[in-house]
C-alpha positions in Angstrom: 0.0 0.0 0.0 1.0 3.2 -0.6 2.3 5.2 1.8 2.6 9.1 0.0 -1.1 10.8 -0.1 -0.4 11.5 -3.6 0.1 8.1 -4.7 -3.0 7.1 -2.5 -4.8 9.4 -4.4 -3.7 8.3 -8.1 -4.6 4.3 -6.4 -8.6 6.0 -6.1 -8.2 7.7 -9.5 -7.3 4.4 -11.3 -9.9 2.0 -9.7 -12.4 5.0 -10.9 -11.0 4.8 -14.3 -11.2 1.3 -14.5 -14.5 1.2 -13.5 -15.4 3.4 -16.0 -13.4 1.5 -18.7 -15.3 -1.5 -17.7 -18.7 -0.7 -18.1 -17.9 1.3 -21.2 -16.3 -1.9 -22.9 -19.2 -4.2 -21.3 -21.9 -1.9 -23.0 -19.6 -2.1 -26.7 -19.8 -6.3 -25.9 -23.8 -5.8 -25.6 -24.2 -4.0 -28.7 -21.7 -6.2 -30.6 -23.8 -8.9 -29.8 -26.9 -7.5 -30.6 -25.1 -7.1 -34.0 -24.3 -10.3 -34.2 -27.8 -11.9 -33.1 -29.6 -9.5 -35.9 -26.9 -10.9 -38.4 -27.2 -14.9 -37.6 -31.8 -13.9 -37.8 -30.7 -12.3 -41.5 -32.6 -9.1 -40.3 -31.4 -6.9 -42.2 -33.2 -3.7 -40.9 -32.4 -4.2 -36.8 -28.7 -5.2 -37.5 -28.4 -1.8 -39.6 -30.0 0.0 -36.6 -27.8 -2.4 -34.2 -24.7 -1.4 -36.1 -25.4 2.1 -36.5 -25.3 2.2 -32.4 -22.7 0.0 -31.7 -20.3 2.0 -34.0 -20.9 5.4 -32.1 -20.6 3.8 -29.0 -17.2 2.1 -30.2 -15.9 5.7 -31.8 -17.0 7.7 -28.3 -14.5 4.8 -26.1 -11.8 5.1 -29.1 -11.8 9.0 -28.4 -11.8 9.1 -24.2 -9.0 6.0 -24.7 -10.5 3.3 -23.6 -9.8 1.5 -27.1 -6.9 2.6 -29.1 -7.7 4.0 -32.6 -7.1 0.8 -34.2 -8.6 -1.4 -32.0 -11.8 0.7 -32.7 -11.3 0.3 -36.5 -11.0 -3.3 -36.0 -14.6 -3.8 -34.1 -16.6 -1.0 -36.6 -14.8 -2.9 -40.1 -15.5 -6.8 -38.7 -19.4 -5.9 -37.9 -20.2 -3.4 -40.6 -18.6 -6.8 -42.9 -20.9 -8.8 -40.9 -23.7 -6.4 -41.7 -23.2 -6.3 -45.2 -22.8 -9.8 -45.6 -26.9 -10.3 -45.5 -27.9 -10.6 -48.7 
């Protein structure tokens, strides 16, 4: 444990962070998968809304750092491929 009230206060700051980080990234997960669920019923309307969501959501935790700009890219180019794969 830290003994400087500096460094006791950066410990606090982190596990707020990471809190934060965590329930950002566990909402992206959601609305990957409701991506994914809209995909697999070939409904081509809700996985367009889905997608549409889930890729402002990914770009809002790309630009506060929780995902780095690639990582970001990643997720928004393997579902909108997913998405346009419904014929």
């Amino acid at each position: 444990m830290a003994n400087i009230k500096s460094a006791k206060k950066r410990i606090l700051v982190i596990e707020t962070k990471t809190l934060r980080n965590k329930m950002i990234k566990s909402k992206i997960k959601t609305l990957v998968k409701k991506v994914d669920a809209a995909v697999a019923a070939s409904d081509k309307a809700a996985a367009t809304a889905a997608l549409s969501e889930a890729v402002v959501a990914i770009d809002k935790a790309a630009a506060k750092g929780v995902y780095h700009k690639n990582t970001a890219a990643r997720k928004v180019s393997r579902i909108t491929k997913a998405v346009n794969s419904i014929a």
